[in-house]
C-alpha positions in Angstrom: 22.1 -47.1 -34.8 19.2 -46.3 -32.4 21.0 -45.8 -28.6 18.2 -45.7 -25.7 19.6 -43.8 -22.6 18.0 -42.9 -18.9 18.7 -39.0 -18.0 17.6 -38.1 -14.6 14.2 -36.2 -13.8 15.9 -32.5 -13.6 17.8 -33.4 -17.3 15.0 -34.7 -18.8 12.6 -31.6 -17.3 15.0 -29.1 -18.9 15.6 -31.0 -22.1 11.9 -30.7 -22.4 11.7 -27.1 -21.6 14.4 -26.4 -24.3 12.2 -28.6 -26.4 8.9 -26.7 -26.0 10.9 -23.3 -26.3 12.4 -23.9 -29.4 10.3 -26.7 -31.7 13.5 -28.9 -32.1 14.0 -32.4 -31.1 14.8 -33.7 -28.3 17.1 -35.7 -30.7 18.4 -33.0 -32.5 19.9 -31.3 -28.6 21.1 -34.6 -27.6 22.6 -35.6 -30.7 24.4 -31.5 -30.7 25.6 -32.2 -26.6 27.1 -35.6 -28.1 29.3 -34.4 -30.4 30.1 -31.3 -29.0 31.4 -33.2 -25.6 32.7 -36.0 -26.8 35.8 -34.0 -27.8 36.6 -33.0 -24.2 36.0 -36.2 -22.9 38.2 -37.4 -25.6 40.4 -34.7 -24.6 40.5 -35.2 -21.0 40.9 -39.1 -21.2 43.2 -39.3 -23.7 45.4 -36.9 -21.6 45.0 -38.5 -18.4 46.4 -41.8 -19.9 49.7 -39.4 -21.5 49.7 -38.1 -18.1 50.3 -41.4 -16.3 53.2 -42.7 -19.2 55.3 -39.9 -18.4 55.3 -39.7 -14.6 55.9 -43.5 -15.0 58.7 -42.6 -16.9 57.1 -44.3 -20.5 56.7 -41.3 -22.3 59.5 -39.0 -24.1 59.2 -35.1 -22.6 60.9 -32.1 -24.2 62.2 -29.3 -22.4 61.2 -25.9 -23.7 64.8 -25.4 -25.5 64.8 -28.7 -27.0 61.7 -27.8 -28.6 62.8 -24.4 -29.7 66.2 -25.8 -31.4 64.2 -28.8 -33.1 62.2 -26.0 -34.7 64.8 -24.3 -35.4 63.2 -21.4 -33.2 66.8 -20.6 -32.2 68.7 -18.9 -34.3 
């Protein structure tokens, strides 16, 4: 599914550089910064949102020795 997005001027100026250095795409580089930082943002956003359930009291926290005895990490 074709997507059409505006970078700013600097972006686009180095995207082209990286472009004309290499001989690859401009697609293949966009589609390689997509993937690769979607997992952070997915990282960071789905954090933020665990984040705000447990200092609003909605999410179930462990202490570090509830951990360890769960896993059997005890004995």
């Amino acid at each position: 599914m074709p997507i059409s997005i505006q970078l700013n001027r600097e972006t686009e100026q180095r995207l082209d550089f990286l472009v004309t250095q290499t001989g690859r795409s401009k697609a293949d580089y966009l589609r390689e910064i997509i993937e690769n930082g979607l997992e952070d943002i997915e990282d960071y956003y789905l954090a933020t949102d665990v984040l705000k359930r447990v200092r609003n009291g909605q999410e179930k926290i462990y202490s570090a020795g509830e951990v360890r005895k769960e896993l059997g990490l005890d004995d």
